[in-house]
N, C-alpha and C positions, 0 to 999 in steps of 0.2 A: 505533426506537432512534436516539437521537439519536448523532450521529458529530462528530468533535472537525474541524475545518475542514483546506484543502490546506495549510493553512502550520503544521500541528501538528509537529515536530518526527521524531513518530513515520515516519511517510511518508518523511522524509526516513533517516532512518534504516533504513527498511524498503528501498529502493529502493538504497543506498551498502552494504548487507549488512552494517551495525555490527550489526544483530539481525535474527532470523531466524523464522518460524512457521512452522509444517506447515500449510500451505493446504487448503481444502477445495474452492473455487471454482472450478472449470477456466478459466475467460475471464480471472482474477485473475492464476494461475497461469502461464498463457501470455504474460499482459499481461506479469507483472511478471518472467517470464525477460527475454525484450527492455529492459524499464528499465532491470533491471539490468548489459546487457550496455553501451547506451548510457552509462549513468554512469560505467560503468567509462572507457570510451573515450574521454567527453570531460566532464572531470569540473569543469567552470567551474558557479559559481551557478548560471547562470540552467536551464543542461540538465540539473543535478539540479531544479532548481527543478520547472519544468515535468516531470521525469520523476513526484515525486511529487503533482504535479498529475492526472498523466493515470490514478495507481493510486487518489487517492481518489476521482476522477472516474466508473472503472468499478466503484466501490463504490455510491456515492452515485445511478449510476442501474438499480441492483439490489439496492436496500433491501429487499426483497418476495422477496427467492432466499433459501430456508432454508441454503444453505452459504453464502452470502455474511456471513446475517447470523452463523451459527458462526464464519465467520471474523471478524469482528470483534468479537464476543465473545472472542474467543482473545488477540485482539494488545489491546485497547484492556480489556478483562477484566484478564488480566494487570500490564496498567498498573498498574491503581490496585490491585494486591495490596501 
């Protein structure tokens, strides 16, 4: 599956809670409660930046996890509906 890059909009999105999925992936899950709570906190560029860096990061090196890849069928699926 090809995956849309860290600076797709989505991530960043995903990570500020302007939109939301029902995750499948536990390590995602876990990951991206803490992003979220970091962005909330300190919410300049570059620490969102870097916070959706690090969620497509834990995607990107569990392409091969079947809830990984449901999860991004879910949020990047939905996209292009």
């Amino acid at each position: 599956m090809d995956m849309p890059s860290p600076s797709h909009r989505i991530w960043v999105d995903i990570v500020t809670r302007k939109i939301g999925y029902r995750l499948d992936f536990l390590a995602a899950k876990v990951l991206l409660a803490r992003l979220i709570q970091s962005a909330a906190e300190d919410q300049s560029a570059e620490n969102i930046s870097a916070c959706a860096e690090k969620l497509h990061a834990v995607y990107a090196k569990n392409l091969a996890v079947s809830s990984a890849q449901r999860d991004l069928k879910t949020i990047f699926g939905s996209e292009r509906s």
